[in-house]
GUVOTOR-854808 format. One record per residue (C-alpha): residue number from 1; y, x, z; residue in one letter. Coordinates in steps of 0.001 Angstrom, whole numbers. Layout:
   pos         Y         X         Z   code
   NUM         Y         X         Z      A
...
//
This chain:
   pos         Y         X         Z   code
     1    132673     26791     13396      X
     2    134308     29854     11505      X
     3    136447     30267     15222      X
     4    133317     29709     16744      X
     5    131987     32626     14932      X
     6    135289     35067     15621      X
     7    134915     34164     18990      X
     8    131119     35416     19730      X
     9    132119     38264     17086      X
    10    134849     39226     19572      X
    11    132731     39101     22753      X
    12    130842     42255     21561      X
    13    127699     40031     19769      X
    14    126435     40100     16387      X
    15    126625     36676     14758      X
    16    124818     36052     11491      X
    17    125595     33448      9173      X
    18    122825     31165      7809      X
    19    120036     33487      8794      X
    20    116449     32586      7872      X
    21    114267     32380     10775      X
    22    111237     33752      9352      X
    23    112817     37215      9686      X
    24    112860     36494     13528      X
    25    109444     35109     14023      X
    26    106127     36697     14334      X
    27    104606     33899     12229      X
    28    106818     34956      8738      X
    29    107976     31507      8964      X
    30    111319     29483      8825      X
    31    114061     28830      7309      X
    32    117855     29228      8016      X
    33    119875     28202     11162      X
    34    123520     27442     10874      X
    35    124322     31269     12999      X
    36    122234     33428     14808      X
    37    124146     35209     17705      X
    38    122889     38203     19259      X
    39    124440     39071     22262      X
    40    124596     43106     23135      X
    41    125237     42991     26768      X
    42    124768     39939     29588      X
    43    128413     39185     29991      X
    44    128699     38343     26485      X
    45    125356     36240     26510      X
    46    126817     34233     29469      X
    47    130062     33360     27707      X
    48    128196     32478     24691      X
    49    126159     29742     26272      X
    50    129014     28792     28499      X
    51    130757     28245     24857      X
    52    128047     26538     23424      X
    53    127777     24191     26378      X
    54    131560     23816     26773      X
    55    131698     22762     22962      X
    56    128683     20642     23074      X
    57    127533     22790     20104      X
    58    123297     22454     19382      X
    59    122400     25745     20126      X
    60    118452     27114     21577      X
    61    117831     30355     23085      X
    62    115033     32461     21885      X
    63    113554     35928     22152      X
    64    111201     37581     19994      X
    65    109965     34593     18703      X
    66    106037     35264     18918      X
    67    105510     31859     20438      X
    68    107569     29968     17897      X
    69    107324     27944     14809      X
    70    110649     26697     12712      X
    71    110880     24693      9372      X
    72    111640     26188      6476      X
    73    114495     23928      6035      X
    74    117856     24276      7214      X
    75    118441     23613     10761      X
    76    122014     23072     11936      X
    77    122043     24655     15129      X
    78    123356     28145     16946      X
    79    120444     29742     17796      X
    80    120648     32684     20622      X
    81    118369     35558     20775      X
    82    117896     37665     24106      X
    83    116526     40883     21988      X
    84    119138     43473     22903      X
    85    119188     42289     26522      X
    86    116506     44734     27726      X
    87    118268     46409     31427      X
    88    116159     47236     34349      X
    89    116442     48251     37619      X
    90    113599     49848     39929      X
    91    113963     49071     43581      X
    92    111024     50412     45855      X
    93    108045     47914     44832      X
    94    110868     45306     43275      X
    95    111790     45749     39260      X
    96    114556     43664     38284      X
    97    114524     43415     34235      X
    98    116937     41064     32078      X
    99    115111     38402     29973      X
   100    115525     40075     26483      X
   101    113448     42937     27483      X
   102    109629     42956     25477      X
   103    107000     41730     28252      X
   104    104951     44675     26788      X
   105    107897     47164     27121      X
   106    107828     46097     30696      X
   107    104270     46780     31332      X
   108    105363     50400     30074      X
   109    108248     50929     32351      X
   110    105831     49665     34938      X
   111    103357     52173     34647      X
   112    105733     54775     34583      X
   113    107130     54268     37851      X
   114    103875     53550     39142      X
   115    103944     50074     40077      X
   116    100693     47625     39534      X
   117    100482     44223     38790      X
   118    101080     43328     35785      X
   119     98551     45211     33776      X
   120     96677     42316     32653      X
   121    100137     41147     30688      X
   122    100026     44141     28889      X
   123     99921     43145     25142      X
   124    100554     39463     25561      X
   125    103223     39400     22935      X
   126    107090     37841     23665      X
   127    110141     38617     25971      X
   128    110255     38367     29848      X
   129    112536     35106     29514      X
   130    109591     33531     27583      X
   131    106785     34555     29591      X
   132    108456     33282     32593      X
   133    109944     30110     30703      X
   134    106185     28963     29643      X
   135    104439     31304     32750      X
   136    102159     33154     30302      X
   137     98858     34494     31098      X
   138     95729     35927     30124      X
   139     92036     36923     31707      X
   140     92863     34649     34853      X
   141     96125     35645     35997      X
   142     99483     34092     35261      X
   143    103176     36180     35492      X
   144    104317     33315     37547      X
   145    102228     35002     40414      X
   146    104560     38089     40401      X
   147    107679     36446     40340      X
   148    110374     36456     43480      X
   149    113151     34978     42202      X
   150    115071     33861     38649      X
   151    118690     34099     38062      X
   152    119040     30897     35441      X
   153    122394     29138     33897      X
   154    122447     25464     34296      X
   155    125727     23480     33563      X
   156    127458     26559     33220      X
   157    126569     27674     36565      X
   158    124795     30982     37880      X
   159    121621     29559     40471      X
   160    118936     31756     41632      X
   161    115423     30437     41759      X
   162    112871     31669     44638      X
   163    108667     31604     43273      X
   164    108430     28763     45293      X
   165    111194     26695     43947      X
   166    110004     27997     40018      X
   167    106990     24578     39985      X
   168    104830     27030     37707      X
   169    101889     25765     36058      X
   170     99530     25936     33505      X
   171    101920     26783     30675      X
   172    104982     25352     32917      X
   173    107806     26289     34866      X
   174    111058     24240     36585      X
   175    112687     26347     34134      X
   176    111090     24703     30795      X
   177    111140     21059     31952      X
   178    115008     21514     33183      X
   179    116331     23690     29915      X
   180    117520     26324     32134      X
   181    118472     29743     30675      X
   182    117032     32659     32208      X
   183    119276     35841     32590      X
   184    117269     37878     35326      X
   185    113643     37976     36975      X
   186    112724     39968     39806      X
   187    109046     41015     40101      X
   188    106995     41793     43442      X
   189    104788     44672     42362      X
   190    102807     47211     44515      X
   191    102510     50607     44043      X
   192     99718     52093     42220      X
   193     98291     55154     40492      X
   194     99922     55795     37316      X
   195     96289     57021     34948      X
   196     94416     54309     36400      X
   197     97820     51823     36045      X
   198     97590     53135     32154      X
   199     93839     52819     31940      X
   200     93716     49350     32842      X
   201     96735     48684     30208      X
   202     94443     49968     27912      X
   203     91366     48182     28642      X
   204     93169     44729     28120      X
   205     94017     45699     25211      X
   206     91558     46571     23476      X
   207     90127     43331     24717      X
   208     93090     41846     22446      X
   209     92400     43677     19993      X
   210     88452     42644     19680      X
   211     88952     39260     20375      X
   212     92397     37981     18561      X
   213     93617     38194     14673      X
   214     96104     41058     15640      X
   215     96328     41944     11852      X
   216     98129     38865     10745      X
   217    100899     36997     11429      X
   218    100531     34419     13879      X
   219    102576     32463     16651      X
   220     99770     33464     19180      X
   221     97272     30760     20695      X
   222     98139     27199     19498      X
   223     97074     25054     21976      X
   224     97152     24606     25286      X
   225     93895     24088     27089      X
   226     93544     20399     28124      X
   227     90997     21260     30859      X
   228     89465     24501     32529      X
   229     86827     24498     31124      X
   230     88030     23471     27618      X
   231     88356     26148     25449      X
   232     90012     25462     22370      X
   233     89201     27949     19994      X
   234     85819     28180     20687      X
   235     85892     24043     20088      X
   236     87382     24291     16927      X
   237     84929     26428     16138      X
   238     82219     24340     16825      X
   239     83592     21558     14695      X
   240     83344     24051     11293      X
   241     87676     24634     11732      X
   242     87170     28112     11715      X
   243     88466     29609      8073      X
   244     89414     26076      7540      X
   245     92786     27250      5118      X
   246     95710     24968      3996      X
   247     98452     26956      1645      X
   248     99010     30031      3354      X
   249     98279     29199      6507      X
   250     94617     29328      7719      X
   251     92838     28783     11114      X
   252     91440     32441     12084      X
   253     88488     33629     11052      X
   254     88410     36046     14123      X
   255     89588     33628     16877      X
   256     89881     29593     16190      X
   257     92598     29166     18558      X
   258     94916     31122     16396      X
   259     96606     29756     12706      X
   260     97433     32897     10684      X
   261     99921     33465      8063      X
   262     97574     35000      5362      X
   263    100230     34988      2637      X
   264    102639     32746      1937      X
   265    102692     30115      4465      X
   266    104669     27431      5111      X
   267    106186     25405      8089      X
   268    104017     22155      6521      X
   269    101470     24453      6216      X
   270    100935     25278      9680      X
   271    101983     21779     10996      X
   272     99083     20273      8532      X
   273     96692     22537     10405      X
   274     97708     21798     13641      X
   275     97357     17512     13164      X
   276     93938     18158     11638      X
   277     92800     20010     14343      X
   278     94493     17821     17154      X
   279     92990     14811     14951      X
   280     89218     15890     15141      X
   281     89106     16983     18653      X
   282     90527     13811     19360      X
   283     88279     12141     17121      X
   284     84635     13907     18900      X
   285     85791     14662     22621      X
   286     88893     11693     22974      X
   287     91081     14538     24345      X
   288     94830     14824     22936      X
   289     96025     18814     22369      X
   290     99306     20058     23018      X
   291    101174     22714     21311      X
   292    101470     25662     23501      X
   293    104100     27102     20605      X
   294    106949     25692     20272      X
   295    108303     23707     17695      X
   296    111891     23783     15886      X
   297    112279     21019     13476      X
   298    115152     17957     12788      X
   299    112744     15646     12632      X
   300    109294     14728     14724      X
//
């Protein structure tokens, strides 16, 4: 692995040996990886995971971790973050951004140029590679709906992916069920007023801000929603979860869908939280929650 390590050092990336993960989180939580490699430029990302996938080497790709949950123990895999991978290109009503770049960042450029759309994404937290990976959304819309096409690695090839061909879903894309790594996405905007652009930026914000435990650390909203008209937090609430604390980790006071880090947590911690809640609501309503974070561990 040490000519593993000269070799991503020599493509222009940073590589960090046994970095803790809670550093890279927005939960505070995690443990070590065998290398973190941080890739400065695109070329060098693609001949990472081409080396990684050559070598059959465990490797996962993240970005800025807000959606992500790791053990605290150590985890023998390369892990890949997108961070520094942040270009854009503006082209009429078209933006063409590399999956590093901050979704909220993005929402700024946006505005700028005066180009609407994607307003109501502005504050959901995470990279453009994870909200298209998962198809984030928030207040009824989905970034899926904005999306013309995806330039992914698969196999070590370059493919590009049209809306149409993406499958997105609730919380779902082609891209998550087939592992594929997401380099580019090109967004379908329209042109718009810049203030009012900014002003409606601002209003969904400050809807975030009222509504979700913004103070604290957290990995965002837990669960996915099993049904429509299922809304998890406000479930959880219902069943006397809210405040419910184990260790450091404690279902929000401010929004039940969220587990905060109020000091202290741990990995267990959080994953303790998450079974009891998934055990009651399948105890009163027969309905089995998914994670809508993701999950690094060596073990189920």
């Amino acid at each position: 692995m040490d000519e593993l390590f000269e070799k991503f050092f020599l493509e222009g990336c940073e590589v960090r040996k046994n970095e803790s993960m809670a550093c890279h989180t927005s939960m505070k939580v995690g443990g070590p990886v065998k290398y973190l490699v941080l890739p400065n430029h695109m070329e060098g990302f693609e001949r990472v995971v081409m080396e990684l996938e050559g070598d059959q080497i465990p490797y996962k790709i993240m970005g800025l971790g807000t959606n992500l949950l790791v053990q605290d123990e150590y985890l023998d895999i390369v892990v890949v973050k997108t961070e520094r991978l942040s270009g854009f290109n503006v082209d009429g009503q078209r933006i063409i951004v590399e999956s590093g770049m901050a979704l909220k960042r993005l929402c700024e450029i946006c505005a700028e140029v005066g180009l609407s759309g994607l307003e109501f994404a502005y504050g959901i937290p995470g990279s453009v590679g994870g909200a298209v990976l998962m198809n984030a959304g928030a207040y009824g819309r989905e970034v899926g709906e904005l999306v013309e096409t995806v330039e992914v690695m698969k196999d070590g090839k370059t493919y590009l992916v049209t809306k149409n061909e993406a499958e997105f879903g609730y919380r779902s894309s082609l891209f998550k069920r087939e592992n594929m790594v997401i380099k580019r996405v090109v967004f379908s905007l329209s042109f718009g007023e810049r203030e009012r652009i900014k002003r409606e930026m601002r209003e969904y914000l400050m809807k975030r801000l009222e509504k979700q435990p913004l103070d604290l650390p957290s990995a965002g909203s837990v669960f996915k929603r099993p049904r429509p008209d299922f809304y998890v937090g406000k479930v959880l609430e219902e069943l006397g979860l809210k405040g419910f604390r184990v260790g450091g980790a404690q279902i929000s006071e401010k929004h039940a869908g969220f587990i905060v880090n109020v000091g202290g947590a741990h990995f267990s911690d959080v994953i303790t939280l998450i079974e009891i809640a998934r055990q009651k609501v399948k105890e009163v309503y027969g309905i089995e929650l998914e994670t809508e974070v993701e999950i690094w561990r060596s073990k189920p």
